[in-house]
Backbone and ligand atoms as CSV (ligand in chain L), in Angstrom:
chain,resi,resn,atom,element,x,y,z
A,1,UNK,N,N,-2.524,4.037,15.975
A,1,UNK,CA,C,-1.054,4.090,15.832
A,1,UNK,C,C,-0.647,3.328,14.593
A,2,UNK,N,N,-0.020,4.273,13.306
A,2,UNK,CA,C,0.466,3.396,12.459
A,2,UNK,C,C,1.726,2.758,12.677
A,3,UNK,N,N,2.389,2.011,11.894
A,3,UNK,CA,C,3.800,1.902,11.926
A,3,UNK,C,C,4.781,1.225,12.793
A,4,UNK,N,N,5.400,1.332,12.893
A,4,UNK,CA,C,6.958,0.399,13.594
A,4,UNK,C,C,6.285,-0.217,14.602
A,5,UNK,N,N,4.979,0.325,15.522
A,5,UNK,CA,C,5.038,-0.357,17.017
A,5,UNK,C,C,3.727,-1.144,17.416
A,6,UNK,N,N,3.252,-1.514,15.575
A,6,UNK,CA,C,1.655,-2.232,15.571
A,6,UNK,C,C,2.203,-3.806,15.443
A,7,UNK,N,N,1.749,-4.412,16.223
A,7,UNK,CA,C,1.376,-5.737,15.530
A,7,UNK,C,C,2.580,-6.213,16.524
A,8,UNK,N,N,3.114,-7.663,15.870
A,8,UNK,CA,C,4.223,-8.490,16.902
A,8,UNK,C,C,5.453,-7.757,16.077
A,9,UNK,N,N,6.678,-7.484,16.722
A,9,UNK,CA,C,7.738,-6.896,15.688
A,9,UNK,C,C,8.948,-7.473,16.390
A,10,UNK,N,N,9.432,-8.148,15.486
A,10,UNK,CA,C,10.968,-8.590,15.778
A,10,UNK,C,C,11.863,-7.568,16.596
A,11,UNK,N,N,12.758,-8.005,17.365
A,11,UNK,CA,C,14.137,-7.106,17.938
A,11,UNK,C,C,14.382,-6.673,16.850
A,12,UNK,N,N,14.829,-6.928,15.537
A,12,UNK,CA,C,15.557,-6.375,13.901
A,12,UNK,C,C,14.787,-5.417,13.759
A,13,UNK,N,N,13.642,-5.592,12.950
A,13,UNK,CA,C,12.698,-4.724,12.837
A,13,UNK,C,C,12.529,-3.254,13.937
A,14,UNK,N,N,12.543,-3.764,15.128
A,14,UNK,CA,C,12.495,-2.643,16.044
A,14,UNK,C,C,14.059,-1.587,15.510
A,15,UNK,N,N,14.563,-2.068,15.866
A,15,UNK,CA,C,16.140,-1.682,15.848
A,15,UNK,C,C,16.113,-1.097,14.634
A,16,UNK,N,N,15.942,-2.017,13.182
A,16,UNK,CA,C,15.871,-1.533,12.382
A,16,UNK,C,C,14.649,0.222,12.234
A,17,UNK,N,N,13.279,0.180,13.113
A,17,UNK,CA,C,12.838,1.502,12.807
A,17,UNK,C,C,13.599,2.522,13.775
A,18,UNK,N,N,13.937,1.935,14.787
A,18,UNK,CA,C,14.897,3.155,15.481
A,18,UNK,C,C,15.847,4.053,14.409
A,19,UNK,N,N,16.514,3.464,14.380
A,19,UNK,CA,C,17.501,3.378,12.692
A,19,UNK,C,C,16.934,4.818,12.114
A,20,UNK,N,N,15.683,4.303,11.453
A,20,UNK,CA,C,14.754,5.067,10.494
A,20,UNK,C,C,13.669,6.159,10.811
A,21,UNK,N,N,13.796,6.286,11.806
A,21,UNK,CA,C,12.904,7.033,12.717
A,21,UNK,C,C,11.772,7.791,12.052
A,22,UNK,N,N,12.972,8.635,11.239
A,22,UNK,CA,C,11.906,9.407,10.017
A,22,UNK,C,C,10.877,8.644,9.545
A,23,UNK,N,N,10.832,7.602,8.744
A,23,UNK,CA,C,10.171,6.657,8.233
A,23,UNK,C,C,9.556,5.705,8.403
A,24,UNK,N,N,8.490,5.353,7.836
A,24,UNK,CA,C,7.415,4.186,9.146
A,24,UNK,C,C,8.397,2.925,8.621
A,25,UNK,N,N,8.394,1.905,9.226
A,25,UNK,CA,C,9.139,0.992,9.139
A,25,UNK,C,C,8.942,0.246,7.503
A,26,UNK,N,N,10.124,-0.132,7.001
A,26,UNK,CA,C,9.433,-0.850,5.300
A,26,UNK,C,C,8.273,-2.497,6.038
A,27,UNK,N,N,8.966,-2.823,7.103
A,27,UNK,CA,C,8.165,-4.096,7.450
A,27,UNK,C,C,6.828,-3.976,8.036
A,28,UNK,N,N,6.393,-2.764,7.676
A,28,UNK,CA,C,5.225,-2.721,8.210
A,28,UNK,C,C,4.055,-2.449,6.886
A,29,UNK,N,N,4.681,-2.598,5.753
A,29,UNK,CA,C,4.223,-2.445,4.355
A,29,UNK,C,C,4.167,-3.724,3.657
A,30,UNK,N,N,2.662,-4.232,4.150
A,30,UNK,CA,C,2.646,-5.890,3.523
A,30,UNK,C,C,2.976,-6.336,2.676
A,31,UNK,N,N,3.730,-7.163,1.934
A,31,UNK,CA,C,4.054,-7.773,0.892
A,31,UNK,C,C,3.422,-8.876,0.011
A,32,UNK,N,N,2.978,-8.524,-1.261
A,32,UNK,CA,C,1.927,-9.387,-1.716
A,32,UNK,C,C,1.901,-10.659,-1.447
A,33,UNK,N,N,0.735,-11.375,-1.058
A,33,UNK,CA,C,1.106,-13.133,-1.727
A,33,UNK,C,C,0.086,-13.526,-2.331
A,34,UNK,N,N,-0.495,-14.738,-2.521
A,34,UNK,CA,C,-1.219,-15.122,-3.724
A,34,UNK,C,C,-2.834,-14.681,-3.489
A,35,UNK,N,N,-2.887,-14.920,-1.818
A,35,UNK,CA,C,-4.491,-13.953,-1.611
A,35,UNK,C,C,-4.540,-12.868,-2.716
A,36,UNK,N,N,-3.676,-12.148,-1.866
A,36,UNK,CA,C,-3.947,-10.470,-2.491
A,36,UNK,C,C,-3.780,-10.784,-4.094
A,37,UNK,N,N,-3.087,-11.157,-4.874
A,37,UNK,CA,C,-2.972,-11.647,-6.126
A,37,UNK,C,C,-4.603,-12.065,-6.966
A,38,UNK,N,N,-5.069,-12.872,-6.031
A,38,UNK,CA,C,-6.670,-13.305,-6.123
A,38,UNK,C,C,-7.664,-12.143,-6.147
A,39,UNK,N,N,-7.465,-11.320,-4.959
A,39,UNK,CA,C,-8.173,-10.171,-4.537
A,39,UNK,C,C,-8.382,-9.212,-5.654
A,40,UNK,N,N,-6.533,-8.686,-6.119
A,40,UNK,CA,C,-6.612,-7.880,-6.994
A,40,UNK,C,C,-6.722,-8.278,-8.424
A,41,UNK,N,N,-6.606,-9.400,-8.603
A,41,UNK,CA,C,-7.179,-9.650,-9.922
A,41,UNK,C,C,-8.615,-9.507,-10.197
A,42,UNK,N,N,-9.373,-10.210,-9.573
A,42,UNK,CA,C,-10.517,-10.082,-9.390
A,42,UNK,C,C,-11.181,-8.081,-9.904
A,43,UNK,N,N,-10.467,-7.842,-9.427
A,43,UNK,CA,C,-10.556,-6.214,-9.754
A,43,UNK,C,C,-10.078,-5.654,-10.771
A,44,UNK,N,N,-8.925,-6.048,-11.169
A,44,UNK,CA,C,-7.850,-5.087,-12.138
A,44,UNK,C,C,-7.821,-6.635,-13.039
A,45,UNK,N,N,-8.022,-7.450,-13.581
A,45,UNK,CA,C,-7.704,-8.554,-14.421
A,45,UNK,C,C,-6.311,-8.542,-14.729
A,46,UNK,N,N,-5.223,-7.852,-15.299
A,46,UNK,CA,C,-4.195,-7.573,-15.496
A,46,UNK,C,C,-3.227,-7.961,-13.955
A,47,UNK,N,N,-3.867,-7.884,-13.241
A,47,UNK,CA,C,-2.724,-7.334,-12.230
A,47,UNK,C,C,-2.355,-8.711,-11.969
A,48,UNK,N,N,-1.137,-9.024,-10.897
A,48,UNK,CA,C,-0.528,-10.645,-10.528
A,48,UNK,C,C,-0.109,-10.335,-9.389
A,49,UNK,N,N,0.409,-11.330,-9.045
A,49,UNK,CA,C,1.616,-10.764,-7.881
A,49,UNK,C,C,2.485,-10.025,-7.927
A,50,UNK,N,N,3.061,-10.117,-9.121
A,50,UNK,CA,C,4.252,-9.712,-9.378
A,50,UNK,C,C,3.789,-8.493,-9.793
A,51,UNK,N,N,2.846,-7.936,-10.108
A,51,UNK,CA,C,2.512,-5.983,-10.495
A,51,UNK,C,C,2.345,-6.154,-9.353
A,52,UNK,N,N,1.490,-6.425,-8.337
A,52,UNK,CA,C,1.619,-6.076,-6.568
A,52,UNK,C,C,3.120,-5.778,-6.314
A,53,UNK,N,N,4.262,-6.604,-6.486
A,53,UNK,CA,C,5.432,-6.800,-5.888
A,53,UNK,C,C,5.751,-5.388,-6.463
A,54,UNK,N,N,5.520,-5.312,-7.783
A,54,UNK,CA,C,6.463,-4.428,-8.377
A,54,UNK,C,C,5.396,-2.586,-8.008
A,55,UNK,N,N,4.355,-2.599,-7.668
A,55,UNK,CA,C,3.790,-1.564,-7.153
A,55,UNK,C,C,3.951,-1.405,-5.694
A,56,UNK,N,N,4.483,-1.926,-4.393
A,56,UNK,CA,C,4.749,-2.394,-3.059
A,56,UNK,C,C,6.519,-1.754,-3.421
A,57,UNK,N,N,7.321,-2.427,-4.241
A,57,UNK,CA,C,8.563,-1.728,-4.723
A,57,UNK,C,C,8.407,-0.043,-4.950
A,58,UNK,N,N,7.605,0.277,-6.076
A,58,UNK,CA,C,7.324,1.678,-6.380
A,58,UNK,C,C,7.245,2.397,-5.527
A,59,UNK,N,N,6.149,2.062,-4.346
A,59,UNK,CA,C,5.458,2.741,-3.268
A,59,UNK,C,C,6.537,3.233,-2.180
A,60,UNK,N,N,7.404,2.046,-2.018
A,60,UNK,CA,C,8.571,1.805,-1.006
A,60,UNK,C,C,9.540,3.269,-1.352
A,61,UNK,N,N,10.019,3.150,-2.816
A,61,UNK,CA,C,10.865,3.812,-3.325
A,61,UNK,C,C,10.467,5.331,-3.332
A,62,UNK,N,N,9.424,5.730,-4.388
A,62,UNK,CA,C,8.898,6.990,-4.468
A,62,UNK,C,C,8.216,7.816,-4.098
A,63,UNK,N,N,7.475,6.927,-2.630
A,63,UNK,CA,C,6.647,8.054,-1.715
A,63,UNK,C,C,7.040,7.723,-0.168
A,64,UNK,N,N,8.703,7.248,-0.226
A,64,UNK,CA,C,9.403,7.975,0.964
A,64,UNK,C,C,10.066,8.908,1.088
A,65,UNK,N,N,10.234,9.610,-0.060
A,65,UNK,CA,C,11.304,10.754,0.360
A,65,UNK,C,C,11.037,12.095,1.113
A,66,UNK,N,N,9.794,12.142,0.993
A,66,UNK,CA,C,9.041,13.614,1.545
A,66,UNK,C,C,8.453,13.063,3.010
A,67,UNK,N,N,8.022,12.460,3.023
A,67,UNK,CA,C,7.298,12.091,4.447
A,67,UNK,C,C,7.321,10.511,4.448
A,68,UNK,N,N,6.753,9.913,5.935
A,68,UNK,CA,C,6.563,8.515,6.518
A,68,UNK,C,C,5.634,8.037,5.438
A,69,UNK,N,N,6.027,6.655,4.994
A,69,UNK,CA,C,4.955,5.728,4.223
A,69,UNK,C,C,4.090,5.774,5.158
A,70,UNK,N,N,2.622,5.982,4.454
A,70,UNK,CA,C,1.339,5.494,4.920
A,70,UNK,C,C,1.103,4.137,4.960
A,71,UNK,N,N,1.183,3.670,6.307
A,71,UNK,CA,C,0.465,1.941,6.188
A,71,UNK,C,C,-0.561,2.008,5.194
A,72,UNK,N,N,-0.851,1.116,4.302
A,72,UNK,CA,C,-2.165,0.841,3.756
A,72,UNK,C,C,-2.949,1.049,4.248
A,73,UNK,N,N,-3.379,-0.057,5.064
A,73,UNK,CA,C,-4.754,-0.425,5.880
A,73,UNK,C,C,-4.848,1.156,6.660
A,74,UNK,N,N,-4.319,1.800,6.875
A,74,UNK,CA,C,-4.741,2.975,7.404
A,74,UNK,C,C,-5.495,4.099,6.953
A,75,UNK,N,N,-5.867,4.087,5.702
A,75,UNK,CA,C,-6.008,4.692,4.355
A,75,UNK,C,C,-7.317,4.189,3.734
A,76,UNK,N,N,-8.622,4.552,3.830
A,76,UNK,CA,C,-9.638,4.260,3.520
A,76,UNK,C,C,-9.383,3.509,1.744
A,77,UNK,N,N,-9.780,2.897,1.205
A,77,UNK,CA,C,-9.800,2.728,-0.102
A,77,UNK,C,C,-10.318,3.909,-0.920
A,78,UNK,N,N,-11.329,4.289,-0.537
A,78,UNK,CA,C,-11.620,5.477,-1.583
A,78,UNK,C,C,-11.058,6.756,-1.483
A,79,UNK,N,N,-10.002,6.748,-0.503
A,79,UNK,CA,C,-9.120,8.175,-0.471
A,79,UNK,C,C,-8.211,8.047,-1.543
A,80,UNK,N,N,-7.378,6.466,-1.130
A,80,UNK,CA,C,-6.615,6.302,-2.288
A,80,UNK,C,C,-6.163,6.850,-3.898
A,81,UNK,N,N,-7.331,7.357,-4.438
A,81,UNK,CA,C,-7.226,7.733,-5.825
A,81,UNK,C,C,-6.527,9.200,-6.079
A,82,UNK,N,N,-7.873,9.871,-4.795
A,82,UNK,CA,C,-7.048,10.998,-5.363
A,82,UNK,C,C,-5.890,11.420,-4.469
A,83,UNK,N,N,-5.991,10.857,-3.263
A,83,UNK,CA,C,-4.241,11.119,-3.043
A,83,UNK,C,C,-3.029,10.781,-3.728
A,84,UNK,N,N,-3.417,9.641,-4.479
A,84,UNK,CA,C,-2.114,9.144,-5.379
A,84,UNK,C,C,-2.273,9.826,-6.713
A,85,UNK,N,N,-3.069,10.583,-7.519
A,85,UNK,CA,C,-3.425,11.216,-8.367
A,85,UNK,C,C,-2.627,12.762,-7.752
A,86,UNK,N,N,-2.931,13.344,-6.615
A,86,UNK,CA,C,-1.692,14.766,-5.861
A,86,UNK,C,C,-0.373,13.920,-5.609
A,87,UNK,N,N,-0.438,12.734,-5.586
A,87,UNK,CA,C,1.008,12.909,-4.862
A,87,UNK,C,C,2.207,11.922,-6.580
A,88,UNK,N,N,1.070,11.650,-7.502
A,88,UNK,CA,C,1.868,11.314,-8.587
A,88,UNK,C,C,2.534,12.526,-9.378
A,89,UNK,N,N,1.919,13.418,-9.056
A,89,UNK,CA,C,2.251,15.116,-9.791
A,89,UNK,C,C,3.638,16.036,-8.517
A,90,UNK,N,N,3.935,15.008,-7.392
A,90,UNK,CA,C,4.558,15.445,-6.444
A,90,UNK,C,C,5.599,14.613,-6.658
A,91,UNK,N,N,5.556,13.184,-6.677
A,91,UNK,CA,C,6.747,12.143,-7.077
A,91,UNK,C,C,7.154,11.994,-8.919
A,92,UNK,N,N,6.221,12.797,-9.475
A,92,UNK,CA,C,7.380,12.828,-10.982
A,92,UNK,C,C,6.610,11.073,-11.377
A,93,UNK,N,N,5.493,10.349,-11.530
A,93,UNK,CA,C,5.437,9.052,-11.241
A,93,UNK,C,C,4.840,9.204,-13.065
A,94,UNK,N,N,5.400,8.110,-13.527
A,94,UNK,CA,C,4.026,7.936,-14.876
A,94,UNK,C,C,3.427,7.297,-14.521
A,95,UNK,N,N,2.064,7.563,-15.700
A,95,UNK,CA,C,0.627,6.816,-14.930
A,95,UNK,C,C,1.052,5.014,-15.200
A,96,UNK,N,N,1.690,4.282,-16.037
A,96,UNK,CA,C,2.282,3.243,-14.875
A,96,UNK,C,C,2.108,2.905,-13.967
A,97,UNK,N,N,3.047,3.549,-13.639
A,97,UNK,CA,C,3.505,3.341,-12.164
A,97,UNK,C,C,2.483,3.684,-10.765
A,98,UNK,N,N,1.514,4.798,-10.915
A,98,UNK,CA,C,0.655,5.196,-10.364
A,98,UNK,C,C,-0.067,4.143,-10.276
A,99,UNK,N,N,-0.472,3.435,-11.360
A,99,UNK,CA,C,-1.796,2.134,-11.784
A,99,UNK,C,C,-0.939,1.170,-10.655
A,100,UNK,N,N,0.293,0.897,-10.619
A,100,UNK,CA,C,0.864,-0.107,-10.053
A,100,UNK,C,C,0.436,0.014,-8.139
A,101,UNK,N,N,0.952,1.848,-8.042
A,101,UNK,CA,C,0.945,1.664,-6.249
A,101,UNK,C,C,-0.331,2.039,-6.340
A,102,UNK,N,N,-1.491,2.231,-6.925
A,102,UNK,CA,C,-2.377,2.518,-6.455
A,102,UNK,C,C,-3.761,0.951,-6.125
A,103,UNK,N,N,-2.945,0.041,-6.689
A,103,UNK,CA,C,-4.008,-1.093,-7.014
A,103,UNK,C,C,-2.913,-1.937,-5.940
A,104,UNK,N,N,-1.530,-1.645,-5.419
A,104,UNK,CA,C,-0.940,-2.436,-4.437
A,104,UNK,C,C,-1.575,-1.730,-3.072
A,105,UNK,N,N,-1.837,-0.046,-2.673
A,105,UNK,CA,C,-2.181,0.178,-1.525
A,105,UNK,C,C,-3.928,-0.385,-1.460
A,106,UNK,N,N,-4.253,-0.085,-2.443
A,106,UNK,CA,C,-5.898,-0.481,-2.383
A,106,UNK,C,C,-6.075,-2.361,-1.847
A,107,UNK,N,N,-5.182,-3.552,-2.312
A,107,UNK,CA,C,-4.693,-4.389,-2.553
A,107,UNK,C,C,-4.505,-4.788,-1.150
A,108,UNK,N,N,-3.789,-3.951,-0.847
A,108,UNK,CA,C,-2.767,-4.277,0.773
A,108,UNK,C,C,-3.550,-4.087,1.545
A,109,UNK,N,N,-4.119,-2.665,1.654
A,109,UNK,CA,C,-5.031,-2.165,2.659
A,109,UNK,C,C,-6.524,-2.513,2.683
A,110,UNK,N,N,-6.737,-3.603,2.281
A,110,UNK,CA,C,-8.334,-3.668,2.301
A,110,UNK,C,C,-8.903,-4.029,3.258
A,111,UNK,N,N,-8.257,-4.627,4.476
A,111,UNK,CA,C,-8.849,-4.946,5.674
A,111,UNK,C,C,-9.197,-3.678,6.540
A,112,UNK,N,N,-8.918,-2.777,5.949
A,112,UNK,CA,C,-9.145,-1.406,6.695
A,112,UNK,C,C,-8.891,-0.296,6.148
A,113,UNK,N,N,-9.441,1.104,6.658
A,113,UNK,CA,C,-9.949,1.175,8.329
A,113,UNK,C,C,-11.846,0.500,7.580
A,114,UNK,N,N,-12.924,0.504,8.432
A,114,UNK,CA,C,-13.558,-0.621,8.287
A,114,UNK,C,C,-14.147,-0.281,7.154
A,115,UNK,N,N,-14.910,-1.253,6.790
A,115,UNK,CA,C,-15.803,-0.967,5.156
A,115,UNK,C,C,-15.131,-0.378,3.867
A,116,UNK,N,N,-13.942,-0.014,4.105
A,116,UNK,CA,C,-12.913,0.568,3.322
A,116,UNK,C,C,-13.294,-0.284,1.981
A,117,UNK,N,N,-12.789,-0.663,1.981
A,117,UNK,CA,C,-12.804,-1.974,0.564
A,117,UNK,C,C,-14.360,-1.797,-0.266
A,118,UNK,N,N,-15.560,-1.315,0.793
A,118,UNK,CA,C,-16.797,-1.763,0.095
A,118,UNK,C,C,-16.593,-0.647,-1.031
A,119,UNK,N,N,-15.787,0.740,-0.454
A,119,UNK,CA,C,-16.167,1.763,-1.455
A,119,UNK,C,C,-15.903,1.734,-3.074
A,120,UNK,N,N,-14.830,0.800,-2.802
A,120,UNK,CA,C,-14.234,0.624,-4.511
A,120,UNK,C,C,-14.336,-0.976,-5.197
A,121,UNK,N,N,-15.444,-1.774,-4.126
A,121,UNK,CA,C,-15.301,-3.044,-4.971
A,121,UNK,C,C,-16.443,-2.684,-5.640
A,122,UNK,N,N,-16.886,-3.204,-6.610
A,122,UNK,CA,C,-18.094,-3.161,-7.061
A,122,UNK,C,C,-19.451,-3.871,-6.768
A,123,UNK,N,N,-20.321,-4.046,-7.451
A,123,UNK,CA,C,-21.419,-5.139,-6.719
A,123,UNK,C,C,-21.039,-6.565,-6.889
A,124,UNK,N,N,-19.522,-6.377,-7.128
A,124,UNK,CA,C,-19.528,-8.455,-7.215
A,124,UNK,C,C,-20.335,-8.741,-5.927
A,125,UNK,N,N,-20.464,-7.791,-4.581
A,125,UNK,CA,C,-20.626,-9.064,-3.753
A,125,UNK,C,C,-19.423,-9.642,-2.705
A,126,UNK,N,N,-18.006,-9.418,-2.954
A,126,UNK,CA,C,-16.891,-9.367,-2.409
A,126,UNK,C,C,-16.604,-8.171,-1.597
L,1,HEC,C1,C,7.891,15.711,-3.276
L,1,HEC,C2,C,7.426,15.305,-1.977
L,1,HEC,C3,C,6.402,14.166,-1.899
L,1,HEC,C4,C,6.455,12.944,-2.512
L,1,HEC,C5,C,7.533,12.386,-3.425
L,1,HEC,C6,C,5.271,12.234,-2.078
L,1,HEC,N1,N,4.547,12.998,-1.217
L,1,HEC,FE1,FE,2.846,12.441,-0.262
L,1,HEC,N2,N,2.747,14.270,0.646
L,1,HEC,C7,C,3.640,15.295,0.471
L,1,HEC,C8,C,3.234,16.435,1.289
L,1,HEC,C9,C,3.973,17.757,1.391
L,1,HEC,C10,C,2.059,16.029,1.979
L,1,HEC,C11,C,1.236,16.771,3.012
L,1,HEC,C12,C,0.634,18.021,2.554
L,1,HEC,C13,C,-0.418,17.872,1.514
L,1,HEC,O1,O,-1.265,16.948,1.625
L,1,HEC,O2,O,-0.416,18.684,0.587
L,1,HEC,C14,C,1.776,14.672,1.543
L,1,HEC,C15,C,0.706,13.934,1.997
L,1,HEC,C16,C,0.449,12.618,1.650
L,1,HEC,C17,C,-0.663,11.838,2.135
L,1,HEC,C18,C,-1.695,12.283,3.174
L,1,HEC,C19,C,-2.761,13.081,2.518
L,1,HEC,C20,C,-3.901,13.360,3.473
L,1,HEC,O3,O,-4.786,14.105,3.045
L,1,HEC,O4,O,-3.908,12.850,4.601
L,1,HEC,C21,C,-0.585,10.628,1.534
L,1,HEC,C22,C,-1.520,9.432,1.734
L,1,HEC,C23,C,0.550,10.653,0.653
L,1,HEC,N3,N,1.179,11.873,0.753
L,1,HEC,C24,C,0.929,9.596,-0.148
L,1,HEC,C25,C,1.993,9.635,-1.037
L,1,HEC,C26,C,2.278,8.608,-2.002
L,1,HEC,C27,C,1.458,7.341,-2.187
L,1,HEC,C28,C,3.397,8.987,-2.667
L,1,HEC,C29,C,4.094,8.258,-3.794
L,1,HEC,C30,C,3.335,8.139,-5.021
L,1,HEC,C31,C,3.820,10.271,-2.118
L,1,HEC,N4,N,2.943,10.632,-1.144
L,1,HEC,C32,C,4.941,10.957,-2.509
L,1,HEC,C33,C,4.777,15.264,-0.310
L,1,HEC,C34,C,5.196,14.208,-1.084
């Protein structure tokens, strides 16, 4: 089960996905902090928090209008590419912006589903 009814969820939050029904809840779309910042640097050198924040923004914005955000973690890491590669030619995205949600879902979602993460880290060893 993705979405609105995983994990502990506030009365707001609830209320708030009732609300949204269409749409998986935005609070269920992790928000960077300095881990993930660590994580994805480690990978992308360039990246910070703040390209997380601002790719987690992108993601929020331009791949809700057609269907429910995909939780991250639900989303193997190595699917990631080329779904966001079909669905950047579907959202109008420049490659930007693509680089941004694609290194925030990879980023977000690495705790899952399992081994996910091994497919796209490299042999650091991490
Ligand atoms: C213009 C409409 C539209 C936009 C915008 C859009 N999508 Fe999609 N998306 C679709 C459609 C339609 C499908 C299901 C059919 C398909 O896969 O062709 C889909 C399917 C998906 C899937 C599931 C694919 C699978 O094989 O299970 C993912 C993941 C996805 N989209 C992610 C995104 C992301 C990330 C963005 C933002 C960059 C985005 N979508 C923006 C229309 C859109």
């Amino acid at each position: 089960m993705r979405g609105c009814f995983s994990g502990s969820i506030s009365r707001i939050a609830l209320l708030a996905c009732l609300a949204l029904s269409a749409s998986a809840c935005v609070s269920a779309i992790p928000v960077p902090d300095t881990t993930d910042g660590v994580w994805s640097q480690s990978r992308w050198p360039e990246s910070t928090v703040a390209s997380l924040s601002r790719g987690r923004a992108l993601y929020v914005n331009k791949c809700s209008g057609c269907h429910s955000l995909y939780v991250p973690s639900t989303i193997a890491a190595s699917r990631w590419p080329a779904m966001i590669e079909e669905m950047t030619r579907r959202a109008n995205l420049h490659p930007d912006e693509r680089d941004l949600i694609l290194r925030y879902v990879i980023t977000a979602g690495r705790s899952g589903p399992a081994g996910a993460a091994h497919s796209v880290v490299s042999s650091s060893g991490r």
